[in-house]
N, C-alpha and C positions, 0 to 999 in steps of 0.2 A: 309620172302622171299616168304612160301609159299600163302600169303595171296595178296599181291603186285604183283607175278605173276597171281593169279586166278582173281586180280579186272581189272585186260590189258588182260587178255584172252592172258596171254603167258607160250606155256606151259615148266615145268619144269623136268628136269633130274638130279634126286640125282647121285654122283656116290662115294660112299665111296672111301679111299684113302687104299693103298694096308696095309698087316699085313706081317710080316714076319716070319719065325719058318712051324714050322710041323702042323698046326690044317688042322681040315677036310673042304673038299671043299664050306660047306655048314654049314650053323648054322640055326638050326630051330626059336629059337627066333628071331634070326636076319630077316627072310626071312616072319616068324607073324607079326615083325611091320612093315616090307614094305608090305604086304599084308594091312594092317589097314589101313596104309599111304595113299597108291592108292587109297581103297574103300573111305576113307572120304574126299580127293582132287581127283576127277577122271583129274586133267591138269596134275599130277604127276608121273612121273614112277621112280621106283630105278630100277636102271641100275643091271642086272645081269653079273654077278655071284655079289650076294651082297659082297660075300665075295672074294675079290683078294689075294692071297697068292704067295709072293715074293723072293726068295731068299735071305740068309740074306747080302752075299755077296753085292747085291744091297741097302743097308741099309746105313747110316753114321754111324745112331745110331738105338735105338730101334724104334722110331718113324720119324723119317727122311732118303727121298733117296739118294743115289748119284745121281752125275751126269748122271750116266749111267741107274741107277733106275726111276729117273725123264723121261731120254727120251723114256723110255719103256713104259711110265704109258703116258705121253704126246702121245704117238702115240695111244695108244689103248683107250683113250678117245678121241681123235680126231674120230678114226676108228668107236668107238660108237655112237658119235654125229650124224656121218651121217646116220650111219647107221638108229637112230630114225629119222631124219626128212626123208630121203625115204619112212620112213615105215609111217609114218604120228603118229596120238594118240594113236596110238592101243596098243597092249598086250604088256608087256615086252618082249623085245629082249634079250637073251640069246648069249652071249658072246661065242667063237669060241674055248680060253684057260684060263684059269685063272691063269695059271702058269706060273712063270718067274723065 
């Protein structure tokens, strides 16, 4: 994908899918290889907060959301999208909550 977008000159927006549970806002490894990511694809940005953190209540299972978790995550990546193409290629955009 990333290679397909960089030869159309289209740029691209990772956006992890949420976790659920107690971990902290931020994970440092995480936030090193989207740092690597961007520096070696500059059409790339991972979406901040890398890491979404869910309530479990919004969960079916460990790794899938309900309905209710879907439409949360559906809005706040819509709200994201635009939010980059307003902003045009520039820095990462940092997300408003990460908590649901």
């Amino acid at each position: 994908m990333i290679q397909l977008t960089s030869r159309h000159g289209v740029p691209l927006l990772i956006r992890l899918t949420p976790f659920s549970g107690s971990s902290p806002p931020r994970s440092p490894m995480l936030h090193a290889w989207a740092d690597r990511l961007e520096s070696r694809y500059p059409h790339v940005r991972v979406d901040l907060p890398e890491l979404l953190l869910y309530e479990t209540s919004l969960f079916f299972d460990l790794n899938h959301l309900t309905r209710e978790g879907a439409s949360l995550f559906t809005a706040f990546v819509a709200k994201q999208v635009r939010t980059h193409l307003e902003a045009g290629s520039g820095a990462r955009i940092a997300a408003e909550s990460s908590r649901h």
